[in-house]
Residue, then its C-alpha position, 0 to 999 in steps of 0.5 A: x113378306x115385309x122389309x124395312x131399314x135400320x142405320x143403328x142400334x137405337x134404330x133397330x131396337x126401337x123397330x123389335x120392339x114395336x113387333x109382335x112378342x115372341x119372334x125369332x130372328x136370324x142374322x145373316x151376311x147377305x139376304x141372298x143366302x138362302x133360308x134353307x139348311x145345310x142338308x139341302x144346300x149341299x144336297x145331300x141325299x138320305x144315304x149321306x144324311x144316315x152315314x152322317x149321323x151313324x158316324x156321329x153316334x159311333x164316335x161322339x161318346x168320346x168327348x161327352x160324359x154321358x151319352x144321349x138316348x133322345x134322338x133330338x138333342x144328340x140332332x141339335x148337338x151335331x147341328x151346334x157342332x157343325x154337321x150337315x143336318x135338316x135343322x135351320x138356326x134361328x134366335x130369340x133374342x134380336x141381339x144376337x141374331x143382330x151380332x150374327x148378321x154384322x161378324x158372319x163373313x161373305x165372299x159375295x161382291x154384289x148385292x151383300x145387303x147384311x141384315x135379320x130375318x124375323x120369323x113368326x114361329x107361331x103363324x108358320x106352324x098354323x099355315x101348316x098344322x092349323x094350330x099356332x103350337x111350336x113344338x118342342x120333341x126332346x121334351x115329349x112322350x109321343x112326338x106328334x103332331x095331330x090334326x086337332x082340326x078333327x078334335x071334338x074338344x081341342x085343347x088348343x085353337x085351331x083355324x079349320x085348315x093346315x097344308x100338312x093335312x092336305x096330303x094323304x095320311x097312311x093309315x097307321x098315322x090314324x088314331x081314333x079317326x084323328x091323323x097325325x105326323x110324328x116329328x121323328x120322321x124329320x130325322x136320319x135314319x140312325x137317329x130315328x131308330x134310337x127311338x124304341x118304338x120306331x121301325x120303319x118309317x111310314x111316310x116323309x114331311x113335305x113342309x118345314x116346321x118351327x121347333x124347340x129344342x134343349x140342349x146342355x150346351x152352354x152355348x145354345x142357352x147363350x145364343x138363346x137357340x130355335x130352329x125350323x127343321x125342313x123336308x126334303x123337298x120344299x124350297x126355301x123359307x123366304x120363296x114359301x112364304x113371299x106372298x104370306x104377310x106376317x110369317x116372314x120379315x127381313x131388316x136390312x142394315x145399312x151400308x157402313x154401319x157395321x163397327x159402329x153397331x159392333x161398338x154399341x152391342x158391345x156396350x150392351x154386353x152383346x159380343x163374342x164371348x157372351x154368345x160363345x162363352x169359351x176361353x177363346x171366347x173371351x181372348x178374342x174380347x179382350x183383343x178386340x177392346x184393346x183394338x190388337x185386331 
């Protein structure tokens, strides 16, 4: 896992740039805060994460104009809205993600080493599937992840290994010889079951994994979303992959930069109102151009 240092903007422009295309990042306040979800963090048990999510159903109608039959976008709207899920927030735009990390308050006093986690998305997903596809289930028919290692003809490369197929795979999670996981294992019972064809679950992920999602919130499309979903059991991102180079990044900001590197994403149209694009959004702009906070 690599590191390195920016004092400003122009710094950190010029560092994303020379990087691999196609990276997610992540802001954060501290790099002791862990990359690991609200679910496990709070340790919440299966119990808890199902009476979450049935209550999120009962009740969410209210405030939507139509109700949502995918089981993954009403998971990302309960991840955009607050609640405790296995879904982790990341970024494509390193902008964002940088905005994120200089506003995000802390209450630590030692050690508070703001900065952006950068992510290969593609090189996580074929150290655990063997091929670099980064899914995206909202969007798909049979959400699965197959073993295209034992593909005569795989439809992608593939690089002969993956830790998920390591583990024993129930058999009715074989296909014409072909193992595969389906993703909608990842989710809380009461969601799962909005599926029609789900029942019972057969078997639980022991990895995390980079992931797609759609949504009709604006503010997801603003802060240009991604996430990595998780299992119950694997520890954080940054522990998983400390010996693994190139998956896994972390650019730490400079003490005593943070107004000035506010100031100047400002300028390039990077602040609180194009990220939330609300009304409160917006007041809280014209406050801040206007120096009243």
């Amino acid at each position: 896992m690599g590191s390195a240092r920016i004092s400003s903007l122009g710094e950190y422009v010029n560092l994303v740039s020379g990087l691999e295309n196609d990276l997610w990042f992540r802001g954060v306040a501290s790099i002791d805060f862990k990359l690991t979800p609200q679910v496990q963090w709070m340790n919440l048990d299966a119990e808890t994460e199902g009476n979450i999510a049935y209550r999120f159903l009962r009740d969410y109608g209210k405030y939507v104009e139509n109700d949502e039959t995918n089981p993954w976008k009403v998971y990302a709207l309960m991840q955009h809205h607050g609640l405790p899920t296995r879904l982790l927030d990341w970024s494509r735009s390193p902008l964002v993600a940088l905005y994120f990390a200089l506003t995000q308050k802390t209450d630590l006093k030692n050690n508070p080493r703001k900065g952006v986690w950068v992510l290969d998305p593609h090189l996580m997903n074929e150290f655990y599937t063997g091929s670099d596809l980064v899914y995206c289930p909202s969007q798909m028919g049979l959400r699965r992840v197959y073993n295209l290692n034992k593909v005569e003809n795989p439809p992608y490369k593939t690089n002969g290994k993956g830790k998920l197929w390591e583990s024993q795979i129930p058999k009715q999670h074989i296909e014409n010889k072909i193992p595969f996981q389906p993703l909608d294992e990842y989710l809380p019972y009461p969601l799962y079951i909005l599926e029609p064809n789900n029942t019972l679950k057969a078997t639980e992920w022991n990895s995390p994994l980079a992931i797609e999602a759609t949504s009709n919130a604006g503010r997801m499309d603003s802060q240009h979303s991604a996430f990595t979903i998780h299992d119950e059991t694997s520890p954080p991102l940054e522990i998983l992959f400390k010996e693994h180079k190139g998956i896994l990044r972390f650019i730490e900001i400079a003490p005593n930069k943070t107004q000035d590197m506010l100031e100047h994403l400002r300028r390039a149209g990077i602040h609180h109102e194009s990220i939330f694009r609300d009304l409160d959004s917006l007041c809280k702009r014209i406050k801040d151009e206007l120096h009243l906070t």
